[in-house]
N, C-alpha and C positions, 0 to 999 in steps of 0.2 A: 414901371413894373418892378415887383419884389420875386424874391425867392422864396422868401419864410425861411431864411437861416440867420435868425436874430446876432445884430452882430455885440450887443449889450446889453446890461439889464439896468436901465437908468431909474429916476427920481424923477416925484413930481415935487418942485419944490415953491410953484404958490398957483392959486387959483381964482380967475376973479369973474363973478358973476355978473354976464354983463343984458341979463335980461331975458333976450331971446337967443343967447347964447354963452360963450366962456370963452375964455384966456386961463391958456393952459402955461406955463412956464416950467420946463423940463431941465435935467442934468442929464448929459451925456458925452463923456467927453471923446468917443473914437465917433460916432455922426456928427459931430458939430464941426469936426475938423474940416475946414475950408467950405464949410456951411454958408449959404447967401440968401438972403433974401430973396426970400419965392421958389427954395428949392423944398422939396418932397422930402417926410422921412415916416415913417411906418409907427407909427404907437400902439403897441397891443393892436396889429394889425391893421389898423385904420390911418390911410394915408393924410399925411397934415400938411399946412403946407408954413414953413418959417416964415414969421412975419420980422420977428429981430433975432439978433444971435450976436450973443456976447458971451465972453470967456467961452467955457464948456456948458453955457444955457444956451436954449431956444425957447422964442413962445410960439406958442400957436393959438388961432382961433379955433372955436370946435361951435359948427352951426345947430340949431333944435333938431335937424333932422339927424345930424350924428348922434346928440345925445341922447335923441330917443331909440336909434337903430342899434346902438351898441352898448359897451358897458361903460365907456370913458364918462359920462355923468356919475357912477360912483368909485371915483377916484379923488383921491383928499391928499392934500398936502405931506409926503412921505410916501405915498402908494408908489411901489417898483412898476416899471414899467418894463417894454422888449420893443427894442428899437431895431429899426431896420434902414439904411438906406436905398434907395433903388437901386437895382444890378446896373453896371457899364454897359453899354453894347459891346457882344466879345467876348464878356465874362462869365465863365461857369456858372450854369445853372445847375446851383445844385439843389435845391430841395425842388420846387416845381412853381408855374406860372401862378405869382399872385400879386391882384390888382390893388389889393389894399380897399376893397370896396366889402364892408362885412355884411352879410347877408343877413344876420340876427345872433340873436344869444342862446348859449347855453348855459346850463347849470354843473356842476361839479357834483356827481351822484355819487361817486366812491373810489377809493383808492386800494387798490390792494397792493401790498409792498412783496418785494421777492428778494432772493438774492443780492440778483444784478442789476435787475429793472425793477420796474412799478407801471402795474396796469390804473389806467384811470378809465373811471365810465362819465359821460359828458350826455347830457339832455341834447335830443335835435328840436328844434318848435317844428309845427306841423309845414307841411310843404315842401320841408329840406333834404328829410329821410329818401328822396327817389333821389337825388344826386349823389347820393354816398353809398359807395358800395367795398366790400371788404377787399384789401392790398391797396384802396385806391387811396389818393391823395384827399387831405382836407386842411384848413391851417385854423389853429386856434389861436386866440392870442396873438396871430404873426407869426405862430409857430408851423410850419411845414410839418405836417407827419402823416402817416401811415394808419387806416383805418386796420384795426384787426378783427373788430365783429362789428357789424353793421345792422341794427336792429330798427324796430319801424319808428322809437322814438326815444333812439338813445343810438351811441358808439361809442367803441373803445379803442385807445391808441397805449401802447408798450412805450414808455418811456426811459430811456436810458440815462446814467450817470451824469453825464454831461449836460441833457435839458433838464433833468432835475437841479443841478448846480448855476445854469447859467441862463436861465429863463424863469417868468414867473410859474410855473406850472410846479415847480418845487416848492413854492411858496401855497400854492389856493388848497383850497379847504373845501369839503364836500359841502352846498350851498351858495361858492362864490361865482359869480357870471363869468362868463365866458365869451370872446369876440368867433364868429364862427365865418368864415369865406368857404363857402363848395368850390369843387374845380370847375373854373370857368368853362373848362372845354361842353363840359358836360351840358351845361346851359347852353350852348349854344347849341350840340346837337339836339335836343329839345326843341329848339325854335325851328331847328332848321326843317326836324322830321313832320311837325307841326304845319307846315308850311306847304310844305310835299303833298300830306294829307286832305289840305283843304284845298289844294290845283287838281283833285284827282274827282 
């Protein structure tokens, strides 16, 4: 399990196309620290698991079904990433429960810059929009944030100083994909209300 409070903004530094799927070879050096073989760490959201790890690299495999569900298929040699490793048991949860399981993509519709912050508007694909609702939680990227409008097929989240400087989201560009996870809770009460209704 993640939080969505990226803890760096790494490299992708080679990629090798192995058919039905890829080998990803990443830089980061504050996740790789005491990194092993077959532990979890967050790429743009989506949980990977280290096959080797040397120096401040890790690889990972990434299967057809990742790279059709998310956006790590167009990621090239140089592309920043936002890494995350899984929470401690015991340790502060500070943005909110995320499985690293992305649910689909969005698009980057527009930036509007302000002062302090910078609002972004993000594409939902059809299906996603009844999980998202405004104050709630949604993670882009990896990124933990804060729904501020919630519309039938688009949202938008207020970005602050810091995730503009230390996450890709200060980097994307109106156009570029987007990793998207809903709050898991939410899906479940979905199933669960679902469920109710068909015993009734």
């Amino acid at each position: 399990m993640f939080t969505g409070i990226v803890e760096e903004l790494g490299e992708v530094t080679a990629v090798e196309n192995l058919g039905d799927s890829s080998r990803f070879r990443l830089r980061g050096p504050v996740v790789t620290e005491g990194a092993r073989h077959g532990d979890s760490i967050a790429v743009n959201g989506v949980c990977l698991t280290v096959v080797e790890h040397e120096g401040d690299e890790f690889t990972a495999d990434v299967m057809a079904e990742t790279l059709d569900r998310s956006s790590l298929g167009a990621l090239t040699v140089g592309s920043r990433v936002n890494l995350e490793r899984p929470t401690a048991v015991g340790a502060r949860l500070g943005g909110h429960i995320v499985q690293g399981h992305v649910d689909g993509t969005g698009t980057v519709l527009e930036r509007r810059p302000s002062e302090n912050w910078e609002i972004v508007k993000v594409s939902l694909p059809a299906g996603l929009s009844r999980y998202v609702v405004e104050k709630g939680s949604i993670t882009v990227d990896g990124i933990s944030l804060t729904v501020v409008e919630a519309g039938p097929d688009h949202f938008t989240v207020s970005l602050i100083p810091t995730t503009l400087a230390l996450t890709t989201l200060g980097l994307k560009q109106p156009g570029d994909p987007v990793n998207l996870e809903v709050d898991v809770v939410a899906k479940y009460v979905e199933r669960l209300l679902a469920n109710q209704g068909a015993g009734r």
